[in-house]
C-alpha positions as CSV (number, residue, x, y, z in Angstrom):
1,X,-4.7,13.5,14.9
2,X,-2.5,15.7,13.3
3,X,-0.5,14.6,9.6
4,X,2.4,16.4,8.2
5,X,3.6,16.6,4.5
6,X,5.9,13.8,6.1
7,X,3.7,11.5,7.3
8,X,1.9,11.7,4.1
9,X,5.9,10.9,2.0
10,X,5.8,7.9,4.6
11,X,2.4,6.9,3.6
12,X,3.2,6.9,0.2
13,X,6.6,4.9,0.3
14,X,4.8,2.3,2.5
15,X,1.9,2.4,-0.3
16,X,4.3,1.6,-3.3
17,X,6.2,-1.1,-0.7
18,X,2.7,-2.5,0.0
19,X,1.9,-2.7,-4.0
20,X,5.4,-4.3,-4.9
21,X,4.9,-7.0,-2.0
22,X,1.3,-7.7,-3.2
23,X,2.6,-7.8,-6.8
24,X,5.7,-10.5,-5.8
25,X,3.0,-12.4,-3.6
26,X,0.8,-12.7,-6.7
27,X,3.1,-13.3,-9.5
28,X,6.2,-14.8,-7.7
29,X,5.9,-17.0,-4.3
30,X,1.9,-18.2,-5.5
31,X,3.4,-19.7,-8.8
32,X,6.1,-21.3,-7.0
33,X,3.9,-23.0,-3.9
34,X,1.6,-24.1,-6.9
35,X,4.0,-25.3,-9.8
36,X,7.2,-26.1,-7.7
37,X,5.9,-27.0,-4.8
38,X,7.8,-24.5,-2.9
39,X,6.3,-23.2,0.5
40,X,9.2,-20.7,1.2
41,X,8.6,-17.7,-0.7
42,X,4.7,-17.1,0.0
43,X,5.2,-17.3,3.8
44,X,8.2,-15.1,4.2
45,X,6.7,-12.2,1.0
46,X,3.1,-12.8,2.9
47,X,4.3,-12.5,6.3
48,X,6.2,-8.7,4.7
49,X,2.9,-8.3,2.7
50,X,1.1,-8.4,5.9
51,X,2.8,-6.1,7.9
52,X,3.0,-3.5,5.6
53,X,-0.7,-3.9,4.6
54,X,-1.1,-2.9,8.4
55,X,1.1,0.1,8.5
56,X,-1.0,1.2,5.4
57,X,-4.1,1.1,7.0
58,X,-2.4,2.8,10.2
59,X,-1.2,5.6,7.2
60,X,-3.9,5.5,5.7
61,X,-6.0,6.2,8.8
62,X,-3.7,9.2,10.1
63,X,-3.2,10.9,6.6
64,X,-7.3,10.4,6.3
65,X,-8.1,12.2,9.7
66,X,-5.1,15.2,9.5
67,X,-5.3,16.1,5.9
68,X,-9.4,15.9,6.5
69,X,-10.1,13.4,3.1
70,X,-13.5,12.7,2.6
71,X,-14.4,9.1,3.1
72,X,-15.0,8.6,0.1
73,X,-11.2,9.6,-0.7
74,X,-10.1,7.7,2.1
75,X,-12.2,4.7,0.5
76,X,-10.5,4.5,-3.1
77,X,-7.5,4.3,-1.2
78,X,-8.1,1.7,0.7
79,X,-10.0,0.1,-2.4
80,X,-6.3,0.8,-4.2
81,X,-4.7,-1.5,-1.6
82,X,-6.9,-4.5,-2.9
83,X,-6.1,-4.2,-6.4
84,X,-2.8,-5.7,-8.1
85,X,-1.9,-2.3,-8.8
86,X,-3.9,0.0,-6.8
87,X,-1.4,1.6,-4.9
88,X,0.5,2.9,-8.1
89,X,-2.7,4.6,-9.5
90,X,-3.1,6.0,-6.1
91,X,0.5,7.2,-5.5
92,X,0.4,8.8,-9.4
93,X,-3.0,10.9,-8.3
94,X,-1.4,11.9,-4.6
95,X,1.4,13.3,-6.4
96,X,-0.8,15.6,-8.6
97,X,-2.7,16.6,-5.3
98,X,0.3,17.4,-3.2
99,X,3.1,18.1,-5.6
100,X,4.9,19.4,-2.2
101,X,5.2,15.6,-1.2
102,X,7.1,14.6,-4.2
């Protein structure tokens, strides 16, 4: 499997989306099913959340096998994905690796 510079930009961008959707599912749509009651908000941002927690992992997965990261590289990533945010650190040390995907 083959990555370019450009699937590694796409990776990214879907990295930060993936952190701000985890971020407004935390901090946004939990407070308002819990306090107002209000089921709206965490099924629509989880539902987005979801999906683009898949197409990082796909990413993730493609940028792991072309650009040849170790697994242990391609592990902290995924880690980053977990933590509220994760994919910010991440996205801060992929530009210093690969200034050319900035």
């Amino acid at each position: 499997m083959n990555a370019s510079i450009k699937d590694l930009r796409r990776f990214m961008l879907i990295a930060l989306l993936e952190g701000i959707s985890y971020l407004l599912l935390l901090c946004v749509a939990m407070p308002l099913k819990y306090y107002a009651g209000m089921q709206g908000p965490v099924k629509y941002i989880g539902w987005a959340h979801g999906l683009l927690f898949v197409l990082f992992c796909f990413y993730l997965l493609k940028v792991w096998m072309g650009f040849k990261w170790s697994f242990w590289k391609a592990g902290v990533a995924f880690i980053a994905s977990l933590l509220p945010f994760g994919t910010f650190l991440l996205d801060r040390q992929l530009r210093k690796e690969y200034p050319e995907a900035i």
